[in-house]
Residue frames as qw, qx, qy, qz and C-alpha x, y, z in Angstrom:
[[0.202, -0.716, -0.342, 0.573, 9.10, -21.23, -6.90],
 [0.050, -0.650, 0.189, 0.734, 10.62, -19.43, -9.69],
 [0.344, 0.103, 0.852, 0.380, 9.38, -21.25, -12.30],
 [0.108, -0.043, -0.664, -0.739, 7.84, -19.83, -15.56],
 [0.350, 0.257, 0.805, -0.403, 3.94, -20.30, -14.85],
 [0.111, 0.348, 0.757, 0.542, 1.36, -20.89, -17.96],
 [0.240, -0.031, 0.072, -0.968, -1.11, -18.00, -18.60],
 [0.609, -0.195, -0.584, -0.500, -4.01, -20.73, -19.73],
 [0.739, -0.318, -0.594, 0.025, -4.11, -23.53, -16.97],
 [0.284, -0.851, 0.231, -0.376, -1.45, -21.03, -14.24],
 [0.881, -0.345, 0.175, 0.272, 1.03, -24.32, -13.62],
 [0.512, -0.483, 0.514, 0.490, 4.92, -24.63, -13.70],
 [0.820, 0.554, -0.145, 0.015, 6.31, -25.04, -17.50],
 [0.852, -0.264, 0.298, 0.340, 9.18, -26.97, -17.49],
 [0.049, 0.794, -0.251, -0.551, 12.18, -25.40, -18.97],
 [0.102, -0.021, 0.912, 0.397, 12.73, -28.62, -21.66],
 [0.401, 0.696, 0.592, -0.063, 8.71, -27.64, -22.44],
 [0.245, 0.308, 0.557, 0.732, 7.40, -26.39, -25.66],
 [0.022, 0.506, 0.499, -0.704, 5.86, -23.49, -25.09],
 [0.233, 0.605, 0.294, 0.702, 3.88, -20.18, -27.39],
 [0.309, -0.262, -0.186, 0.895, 4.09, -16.83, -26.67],
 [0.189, 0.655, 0.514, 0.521, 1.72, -14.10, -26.99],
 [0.298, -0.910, 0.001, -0.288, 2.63, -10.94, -25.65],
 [0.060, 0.526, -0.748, 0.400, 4.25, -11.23, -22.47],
 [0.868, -0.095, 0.312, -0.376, 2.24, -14.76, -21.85],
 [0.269, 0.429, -0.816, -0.279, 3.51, -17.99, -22.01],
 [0.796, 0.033, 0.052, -0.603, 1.36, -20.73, -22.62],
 [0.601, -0.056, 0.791, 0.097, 1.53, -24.62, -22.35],
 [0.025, -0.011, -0.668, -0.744, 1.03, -25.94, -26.07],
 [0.251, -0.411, -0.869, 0.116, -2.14, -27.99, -24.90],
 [0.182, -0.481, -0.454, 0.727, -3.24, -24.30, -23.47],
 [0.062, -0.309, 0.340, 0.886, -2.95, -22.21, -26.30],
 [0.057, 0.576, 0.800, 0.159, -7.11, -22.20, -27.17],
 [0.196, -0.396, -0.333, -0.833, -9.52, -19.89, -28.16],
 [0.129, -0.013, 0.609, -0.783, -11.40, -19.00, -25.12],
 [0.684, 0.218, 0.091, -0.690, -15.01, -19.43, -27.07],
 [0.854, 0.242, -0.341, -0.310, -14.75, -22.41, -29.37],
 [0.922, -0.256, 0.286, 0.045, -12.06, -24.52, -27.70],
 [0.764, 0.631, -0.133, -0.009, -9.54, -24.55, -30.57],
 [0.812, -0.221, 0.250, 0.479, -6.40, -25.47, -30.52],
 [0.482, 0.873, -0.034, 0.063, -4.21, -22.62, -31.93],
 [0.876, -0.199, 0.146, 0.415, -1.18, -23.34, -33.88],
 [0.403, -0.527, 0.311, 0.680, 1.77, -21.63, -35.61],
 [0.086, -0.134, 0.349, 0.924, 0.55, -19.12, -37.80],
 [0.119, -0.662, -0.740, -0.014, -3.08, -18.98, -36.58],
 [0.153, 0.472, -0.006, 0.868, -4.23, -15.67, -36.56],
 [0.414, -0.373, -0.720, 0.413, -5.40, -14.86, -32.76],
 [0.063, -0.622, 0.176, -0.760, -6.11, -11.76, -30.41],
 [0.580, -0.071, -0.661, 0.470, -5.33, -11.48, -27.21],
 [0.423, -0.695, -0.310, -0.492, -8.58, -9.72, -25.27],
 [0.559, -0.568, 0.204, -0.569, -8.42, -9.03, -21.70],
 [0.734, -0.333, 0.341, -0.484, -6.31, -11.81, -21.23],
 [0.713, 0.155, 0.660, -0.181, -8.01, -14.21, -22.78],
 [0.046, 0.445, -0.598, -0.664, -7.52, -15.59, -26.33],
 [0.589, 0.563, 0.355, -0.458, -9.56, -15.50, -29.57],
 [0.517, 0.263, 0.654, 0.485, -9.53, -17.04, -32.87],
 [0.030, -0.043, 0.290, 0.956, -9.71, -14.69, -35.59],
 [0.297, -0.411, -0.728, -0.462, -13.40, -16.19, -36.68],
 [0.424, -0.640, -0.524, 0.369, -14.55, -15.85, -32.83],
 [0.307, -0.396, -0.140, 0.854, -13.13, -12.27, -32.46],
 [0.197, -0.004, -0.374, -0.906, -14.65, -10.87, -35.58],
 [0.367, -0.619, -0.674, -0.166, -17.83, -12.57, -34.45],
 [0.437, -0.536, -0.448, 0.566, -17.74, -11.02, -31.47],
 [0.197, -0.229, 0.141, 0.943, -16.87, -7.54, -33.14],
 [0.230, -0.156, -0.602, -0.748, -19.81, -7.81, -35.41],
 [0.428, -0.558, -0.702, 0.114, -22.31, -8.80, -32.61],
 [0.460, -0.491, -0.286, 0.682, -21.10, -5.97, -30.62],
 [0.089, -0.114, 0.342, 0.929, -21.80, -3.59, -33.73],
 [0.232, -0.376, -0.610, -0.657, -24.76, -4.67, -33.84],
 [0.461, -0.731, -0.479, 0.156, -26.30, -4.35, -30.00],
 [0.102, -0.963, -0.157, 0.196, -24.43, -0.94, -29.76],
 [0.753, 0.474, -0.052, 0.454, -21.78, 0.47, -32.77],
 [0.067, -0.891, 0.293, -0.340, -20.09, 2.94, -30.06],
 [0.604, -0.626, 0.455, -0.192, -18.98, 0.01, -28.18],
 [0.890, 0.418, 0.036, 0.177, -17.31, -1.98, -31.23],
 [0.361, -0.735, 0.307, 0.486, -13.82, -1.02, -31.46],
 [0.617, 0.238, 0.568, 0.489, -14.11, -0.60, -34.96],
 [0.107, -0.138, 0.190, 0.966, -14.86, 3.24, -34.52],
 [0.183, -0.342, -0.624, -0.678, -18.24, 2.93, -36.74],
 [0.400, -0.859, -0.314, 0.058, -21.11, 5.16, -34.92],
 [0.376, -0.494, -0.191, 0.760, -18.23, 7.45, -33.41],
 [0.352, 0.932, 0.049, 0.062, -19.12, 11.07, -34.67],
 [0.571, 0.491, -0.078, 0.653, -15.91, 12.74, -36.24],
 [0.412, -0.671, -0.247, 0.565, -14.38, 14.77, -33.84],
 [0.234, -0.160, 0.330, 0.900, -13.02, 16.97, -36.56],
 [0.141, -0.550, -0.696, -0.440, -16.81, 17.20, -37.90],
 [0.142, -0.188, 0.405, -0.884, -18.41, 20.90, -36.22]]
């Protein structure tokens, strides 16, 4: 009832499981995938954690660069935003 509950799959985690952490998620090991390719990500993979849902670095910057290119206001890399400080 009060058990821990995985952010990937949404079951129990035993407290004698191995777990990762991202944020305030805790994930089975077996969970802990890139939401687009499938990967398995281990300790000291570089990740982001989207709405959620986790991305490999390679996937996320895809994604970022796709998204720059079908509309650069809606990248979150800024590029296309006029300068506010620009009259």
């Amino acid at each position: 009832l009060f058990a821990v509950k995985c952010a990937g799959c949404l079951e129990s985690i035993a407290p004698s499981e191995l777990v990762m952490r991202a944020q305030q998620s805790v994930y089975h090991l077996r969970c802990f995938c890139c939401c687009v390719c499938e990967r398995r990500l281990q300790k000291g993979d570089e990740f982001v954690l989207k709405e959620g849902q986790l991305l490999c670095k390679g996937d996320y910057e895809k994604e970022r660069e796709l998204l720059s290119l079908v509309s650069p206001a809606l990248s979150d890399s800024g590029k296309g935003l006029p300068d506010p400080a620009l009259p």
